[in-house]
C-alpha positions as CSV (number, residue, x, y, z in Angstrom):
1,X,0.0,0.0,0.0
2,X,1.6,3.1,-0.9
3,X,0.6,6.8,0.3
4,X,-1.7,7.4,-2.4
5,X,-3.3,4.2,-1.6
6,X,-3.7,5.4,2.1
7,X,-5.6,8.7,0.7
8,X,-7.8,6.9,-1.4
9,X,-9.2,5.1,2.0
10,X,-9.2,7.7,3.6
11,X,-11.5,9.4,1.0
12,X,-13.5,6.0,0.9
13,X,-14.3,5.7,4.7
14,X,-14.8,9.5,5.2
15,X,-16.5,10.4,1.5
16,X,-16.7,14.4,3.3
17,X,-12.9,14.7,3.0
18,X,-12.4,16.1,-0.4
19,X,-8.9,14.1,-1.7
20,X,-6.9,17.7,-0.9
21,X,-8.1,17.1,2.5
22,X,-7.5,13.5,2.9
23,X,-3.8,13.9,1.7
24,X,-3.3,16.7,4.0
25,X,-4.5,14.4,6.7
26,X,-2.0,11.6,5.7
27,X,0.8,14.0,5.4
28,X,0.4,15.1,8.7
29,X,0.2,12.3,10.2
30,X,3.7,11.5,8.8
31,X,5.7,14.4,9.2
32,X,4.2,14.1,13.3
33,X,5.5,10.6,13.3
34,X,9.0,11.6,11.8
35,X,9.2,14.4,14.1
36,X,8.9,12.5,16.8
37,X,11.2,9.9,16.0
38,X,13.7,12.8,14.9
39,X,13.0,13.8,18.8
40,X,14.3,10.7,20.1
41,X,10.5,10.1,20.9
42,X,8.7,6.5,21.1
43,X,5.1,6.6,19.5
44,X,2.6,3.7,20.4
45,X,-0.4,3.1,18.5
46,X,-2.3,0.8,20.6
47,X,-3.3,-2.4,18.1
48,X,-1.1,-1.6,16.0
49,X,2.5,-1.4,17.1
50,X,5.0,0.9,18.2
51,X,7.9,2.9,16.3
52,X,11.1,3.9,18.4
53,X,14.7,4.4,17.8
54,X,17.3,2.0,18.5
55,X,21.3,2.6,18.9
56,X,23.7,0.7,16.7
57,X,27.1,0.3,17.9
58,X,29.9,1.2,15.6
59,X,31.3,-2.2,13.8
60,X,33.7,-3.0,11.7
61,X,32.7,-4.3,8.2
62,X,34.2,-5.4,4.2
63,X,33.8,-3.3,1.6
64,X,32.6,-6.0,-0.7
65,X,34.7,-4.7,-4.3
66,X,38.0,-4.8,-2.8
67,X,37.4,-7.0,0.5
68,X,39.1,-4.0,2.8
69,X,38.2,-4.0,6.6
70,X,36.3,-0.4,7.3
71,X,34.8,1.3,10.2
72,X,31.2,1.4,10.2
73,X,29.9,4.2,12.4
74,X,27.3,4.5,15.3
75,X,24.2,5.2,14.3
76,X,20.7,5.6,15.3
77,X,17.8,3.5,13.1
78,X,14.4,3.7,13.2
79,X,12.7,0.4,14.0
80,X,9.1,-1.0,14.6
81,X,7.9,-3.8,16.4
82,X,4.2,-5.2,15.9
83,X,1.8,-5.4,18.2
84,X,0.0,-8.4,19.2
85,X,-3.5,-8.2,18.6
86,X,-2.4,-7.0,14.5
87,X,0.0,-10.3,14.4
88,X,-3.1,-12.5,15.6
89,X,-5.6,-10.7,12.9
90,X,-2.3,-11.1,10.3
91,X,-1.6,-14.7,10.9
92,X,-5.7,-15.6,11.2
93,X,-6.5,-14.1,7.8
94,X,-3.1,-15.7,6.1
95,X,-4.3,-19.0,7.4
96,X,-7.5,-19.0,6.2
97,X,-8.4,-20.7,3.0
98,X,-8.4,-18.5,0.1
99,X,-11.2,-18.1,-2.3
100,X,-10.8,-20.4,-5.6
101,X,-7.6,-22.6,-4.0
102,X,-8.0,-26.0,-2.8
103,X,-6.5,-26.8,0.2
């Protein structure tokens, strides 16, 4: 599902949002979320999941053309772990049989 995708729904669950609306909506729901993250912030969405950032320790790596040992630095990564009840509605609707297959 891509962004545009995420304003069409919009748009289709809440017809009164014109599409200039909708995608204003989605946009600022996204820069909020990256601004937060950019804060060092952790943002929960209960039933969803939650987005935080997580430290990675400098390492030493391979440049894979010419096989030399180089220093890669400390950074910080956005990460996202799922939450529970959207795993459970995930795995129960990938489990179930789908239309026009034989088990």
């Amino acid at each position: 599902m891509t962004r545009r995708d995420l304003i069409r729904e919009v748009v289709r669950h809440h017809p009164h949002f014109s599409p200039q609306e909708a995608e204003a909506v989605v946009k600022a729901m996204f820069d909020s979320l990256t601004a937060a993250l950019t804060r060092g912030e952790r943002i929960e969405v209960r039933g969803f999941g939650t987005f935080g950032i997580k430290q990675r320790q400098a390492r030493a790596g391979r440049d894979p053309r010419t096989s030399a040992v180089i220093t890669v630095p400390a950074k910080q990564v956005p990460v996202f772990r799922v939450a529970r009840a959207l795993r459970t509605r995930v795995e129960v609707v990938r489990s179930s049989p789908q239309p026009g297959t034989t088990p």
